[in-house]
C-alpha positions as CSV (number, residue, x, y, z in Angstrom):
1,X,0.0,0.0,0.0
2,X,1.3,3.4,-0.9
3,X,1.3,5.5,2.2
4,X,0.4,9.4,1.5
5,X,0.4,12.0,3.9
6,X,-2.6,14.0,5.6
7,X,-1.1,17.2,4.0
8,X,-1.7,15.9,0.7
9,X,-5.4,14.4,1.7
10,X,-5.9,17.7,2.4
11,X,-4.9,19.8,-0.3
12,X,-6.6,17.1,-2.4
13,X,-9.5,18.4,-0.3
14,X,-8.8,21.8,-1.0
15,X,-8.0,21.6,-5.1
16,X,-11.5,19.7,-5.0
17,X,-13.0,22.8,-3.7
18,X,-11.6,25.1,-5.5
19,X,-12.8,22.9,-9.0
20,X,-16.4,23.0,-7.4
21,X,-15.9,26.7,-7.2
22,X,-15.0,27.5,-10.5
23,X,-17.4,25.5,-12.1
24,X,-20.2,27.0,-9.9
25,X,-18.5,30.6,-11.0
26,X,-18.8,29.8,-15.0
27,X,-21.5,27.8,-15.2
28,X,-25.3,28.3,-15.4
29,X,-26.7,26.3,-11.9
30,X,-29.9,25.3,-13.2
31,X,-28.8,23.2,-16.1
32,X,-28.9,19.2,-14.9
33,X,-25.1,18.8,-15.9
34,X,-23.9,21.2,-14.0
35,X,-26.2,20.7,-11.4
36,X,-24.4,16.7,-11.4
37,X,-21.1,18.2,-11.8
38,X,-21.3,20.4,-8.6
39,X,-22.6,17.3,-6.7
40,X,-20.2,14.9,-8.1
41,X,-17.5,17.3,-6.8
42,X,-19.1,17.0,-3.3
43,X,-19.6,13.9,-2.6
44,X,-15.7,13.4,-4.0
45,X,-14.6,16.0,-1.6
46,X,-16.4,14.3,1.3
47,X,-14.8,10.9,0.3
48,X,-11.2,12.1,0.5
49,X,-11.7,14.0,3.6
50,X,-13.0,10.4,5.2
51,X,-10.3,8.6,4.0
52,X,-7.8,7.4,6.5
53,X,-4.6,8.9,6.3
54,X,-2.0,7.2,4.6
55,X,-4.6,5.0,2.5
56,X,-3.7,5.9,-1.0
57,X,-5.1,2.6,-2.5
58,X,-8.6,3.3,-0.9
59,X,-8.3,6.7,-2.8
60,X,-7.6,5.3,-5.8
61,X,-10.6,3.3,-5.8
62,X,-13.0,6.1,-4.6
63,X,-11.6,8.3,-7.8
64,X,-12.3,5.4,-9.8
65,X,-15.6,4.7,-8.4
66,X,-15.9,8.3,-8.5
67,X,-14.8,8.4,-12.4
68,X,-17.6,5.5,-13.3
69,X,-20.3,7.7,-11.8
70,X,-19.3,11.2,-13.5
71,X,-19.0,9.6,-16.3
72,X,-22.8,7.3,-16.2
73,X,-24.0,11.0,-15.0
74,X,-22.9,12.5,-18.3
75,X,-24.1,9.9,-20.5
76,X,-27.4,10.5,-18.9
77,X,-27.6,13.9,-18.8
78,X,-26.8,14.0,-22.2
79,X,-29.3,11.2,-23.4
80,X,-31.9,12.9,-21.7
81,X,-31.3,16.3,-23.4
82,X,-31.0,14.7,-26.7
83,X,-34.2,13.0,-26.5
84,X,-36.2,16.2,-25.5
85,X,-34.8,18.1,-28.8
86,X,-36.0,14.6,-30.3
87,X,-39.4,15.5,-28.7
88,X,-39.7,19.0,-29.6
89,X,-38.6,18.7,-33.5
């Protein structure tokens, strides 16, 4: 297991808040993607900051886990705002 510090859990913390931030800052909040975006971002900040210190293998599977769901969330964002230009043509 590769050992990493609590200094870098926590700037890992901090760069994922600062990603939430700017994408709250250039983004419109009501549309679903960024609406899935933003919460992604959270739950992946709360993740790290629960990981036990030192546990770099657990946080490579979180970012994977956490990988699988942005991308399932874009796949379905997408699909659903294709198939409502679908419906209004």
């Amino acid at each position: 297991m590769t050992m990493i510090s609590s200094a870098e859990m926590a700037d890992s913390v901090t760069q994922l808040r600062a990603a939430r931030r700017l994408v709250a800052e250039r983004s419109t909040a009501d549309q679903p993607l960024t609406q899935a975006a933003l919460h992604l971002i959270d739950c992946a900040a709360d993740v790290v900051s629960r990981l036990p210190a030192g546990d770099l293998e657990s946080a490579r599977e979180a970012l994977g886990s956490a990988r699988a769901a942005v991308v399932s969330a874009t796949y379905a964002v997408r699909r659903i705002h294709d198939l409502s230009r679908t419906e209004d043509a």
